[in-house]
N, C-alpha and C positions, 0 to 999 in steps of 0.2 A: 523572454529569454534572449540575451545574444547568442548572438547564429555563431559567432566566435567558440563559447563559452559550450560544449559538446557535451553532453552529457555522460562519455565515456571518461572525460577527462576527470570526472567527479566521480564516476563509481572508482577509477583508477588511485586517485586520489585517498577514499576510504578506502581501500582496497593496501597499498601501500602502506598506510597509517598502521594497518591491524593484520597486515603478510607475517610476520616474525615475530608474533603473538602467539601463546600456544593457543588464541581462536580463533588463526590464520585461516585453518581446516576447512572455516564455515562458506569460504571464497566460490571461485570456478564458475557454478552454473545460477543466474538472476534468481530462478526459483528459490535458489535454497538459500540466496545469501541470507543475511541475520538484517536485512533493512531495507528500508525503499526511500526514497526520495518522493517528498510530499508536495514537492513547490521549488522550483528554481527561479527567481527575480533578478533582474536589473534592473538599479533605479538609477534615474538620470544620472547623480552623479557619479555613476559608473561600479558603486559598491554592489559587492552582487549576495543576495539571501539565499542560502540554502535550506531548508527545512528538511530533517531527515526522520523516520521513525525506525527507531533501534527496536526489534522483537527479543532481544538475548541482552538482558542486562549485564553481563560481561562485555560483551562483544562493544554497547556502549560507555561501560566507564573505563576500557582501555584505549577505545578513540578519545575518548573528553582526556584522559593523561596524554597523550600523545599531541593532541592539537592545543598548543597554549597560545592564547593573548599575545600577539606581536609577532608570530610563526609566520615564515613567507612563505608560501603554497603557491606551487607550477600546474597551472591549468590549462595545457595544452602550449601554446607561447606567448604565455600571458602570465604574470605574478601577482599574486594577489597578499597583502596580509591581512592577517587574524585579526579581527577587529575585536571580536566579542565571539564566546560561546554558551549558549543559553538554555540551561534546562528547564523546560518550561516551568514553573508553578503553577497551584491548583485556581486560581481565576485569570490566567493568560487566554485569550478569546483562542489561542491555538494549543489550548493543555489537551492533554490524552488520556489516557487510564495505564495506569502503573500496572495492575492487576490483572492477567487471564479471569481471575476469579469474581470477578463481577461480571460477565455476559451471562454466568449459569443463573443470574437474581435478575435479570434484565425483565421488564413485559415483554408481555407479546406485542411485536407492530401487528397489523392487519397489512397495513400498507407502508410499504416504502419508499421512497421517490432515490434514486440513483443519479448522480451526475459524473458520469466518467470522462475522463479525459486519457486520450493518448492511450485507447486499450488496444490488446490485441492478445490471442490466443494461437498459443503456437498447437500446430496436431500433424502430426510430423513433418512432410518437406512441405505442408501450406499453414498457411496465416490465416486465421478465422478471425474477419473484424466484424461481428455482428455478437450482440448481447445473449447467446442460447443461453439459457437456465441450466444445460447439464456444462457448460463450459465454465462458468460462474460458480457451480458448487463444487465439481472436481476442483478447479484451481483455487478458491479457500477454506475446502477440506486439507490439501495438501500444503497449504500455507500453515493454518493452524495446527498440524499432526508435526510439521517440522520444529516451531517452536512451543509451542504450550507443553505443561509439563503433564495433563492427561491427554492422552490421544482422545480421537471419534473413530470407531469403527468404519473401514476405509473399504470395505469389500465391494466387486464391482455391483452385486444387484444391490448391496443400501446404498451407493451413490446415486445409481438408478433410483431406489424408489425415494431417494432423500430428494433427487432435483427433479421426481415428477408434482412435486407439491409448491413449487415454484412459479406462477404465471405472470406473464404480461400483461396490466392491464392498457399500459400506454406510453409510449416513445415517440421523441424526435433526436431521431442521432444520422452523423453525417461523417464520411473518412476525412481523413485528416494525414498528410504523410510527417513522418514525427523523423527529426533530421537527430539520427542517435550516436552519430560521428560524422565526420568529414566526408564528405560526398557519398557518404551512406544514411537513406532512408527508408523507414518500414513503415508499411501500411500499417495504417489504424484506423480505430472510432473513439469520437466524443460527441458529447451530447445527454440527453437524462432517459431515463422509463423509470415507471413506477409498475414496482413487483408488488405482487399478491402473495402471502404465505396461506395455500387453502388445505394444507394440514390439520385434518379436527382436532385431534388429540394427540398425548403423549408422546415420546422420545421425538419422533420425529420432526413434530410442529417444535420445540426447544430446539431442538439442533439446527436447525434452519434458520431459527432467530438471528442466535445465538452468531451463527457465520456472517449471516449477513448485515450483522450491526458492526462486525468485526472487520469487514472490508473495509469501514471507513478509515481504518489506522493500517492493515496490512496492503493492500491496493487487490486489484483482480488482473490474472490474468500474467503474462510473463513479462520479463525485464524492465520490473517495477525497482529494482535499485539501479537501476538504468533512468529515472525518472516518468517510464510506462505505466501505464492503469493505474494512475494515480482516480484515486476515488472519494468524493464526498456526500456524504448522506445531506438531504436538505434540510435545512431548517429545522421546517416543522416535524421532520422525520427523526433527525436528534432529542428535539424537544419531548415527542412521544415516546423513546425509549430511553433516554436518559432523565427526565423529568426535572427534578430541581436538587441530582446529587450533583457534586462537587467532583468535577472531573480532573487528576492531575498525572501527569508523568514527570 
């Protein structure tokens, strides 16, 4: 990423694009915007990639009107134009799932392997940069209750007992200060663990899948449209819950 290129300048930018939209509303606090920022690039010759994932398919096809082919976009004091805007299709190595309604068909993983970057957990005036299990399921219980169109029962003893079935079998993560504006930086972590679901049975071994296959496309943790806790599941970890369907967004 150029250090120029601030990652505020980009939420400000979608932000602007879809202010005067009647799904302006969805704005204000990282948590609840309608997107995260999956991948910020700059390639040598200066073009920069943004990867975003839209959770409110309104909120995406009034940014795709908005931002057209040859548009010059102010990123801080910098102008960039539109090169291209790209909705994935279903064999782009970077397509997603159009549907909520495919995680309730999903298997079970056993295991999951995690690769976060740039996370952090806000809890009130401190910053929690460490992986805890109930950090991780309150923040995408609350991700998925804000967009999906069925909720999950959100009460504080099932979050309790939802991220006691959660374990760590193994981690290497290290902080990281993530530069989120102009001489403003926030501690975080990057790095991977691989989580356990030891939930035997019913509702609650699904619901926990179900969230944590879901982190790969919503991020963990806050001011993930800010470009934070951006999240990828591994490989082989994709492979085993999504298997050989056909992923698109």
């Amino acid at each position: 990423m150029d250090r120029n290129v601030y990652p505020n300048y980009i939420h400000g930018w979608v932000y602007n694009e879809i202010s005067h939209t009647p799904v302006g509303r969805y704005y204000h606090e990282a948590q609840k915007s309608p997107f995260a920022i999956k991948e910020i690039q700059m390639n040598r010759n200066g073009s920069l990639m943004i990867h975003f994932v839209f959770f409110d398919i309104k909120v995406m096809l009034i940014f795709f009107r908005h931002v057209e082919k040859g548009k010059e976009v102010r990123l801080g004091q910098d102008y960039y134009m539109v090169d291209d805007v790209v909705l994935h299709h279903d064999d782009h190595p970077k397509a997603g799932v159009v549907s909520y309604d495919i995680f309730y068909s999903l298997p079970i993983a056993e295991s999951i392997e995690i690769n976060f970057q740039y996370t952090a957990f806000n809890s009130g005036r401190q910053t929690v940069t460490l992986p805890f299990p109930d950090k991780i399921v309150n923040s995408l219980l609350s991700k998925w209750n804000e967009a999906a169109p069925e909720s999950i029962e959100s009460t504080m003893e099932y979050r309790k007992r939802l991220a006691s079935g959660l374990l760590i079998t193994s981690h290497h993560i290290h902080s990281v200060s993530y530069p989120i504006r102009k001489e403003v930086s926030l501690n975080t972590f990057s790095g991977k663990a691989v989580f356990r679901n030891v939930h035997q049975v019913g509702d609650l071994r699904g619901v926990l899948n179900q969230l944590l296959l879901f982190s790969h496309y919503s991020g963990v943790g806050w001011k993930c449209s800010f470009g934070m806790g951006r999240v990828n599941l591994a490989p082989h970890s994709l492979k085993q819950a999504f298997g050989g369907r056909r992923l698109f967004l």
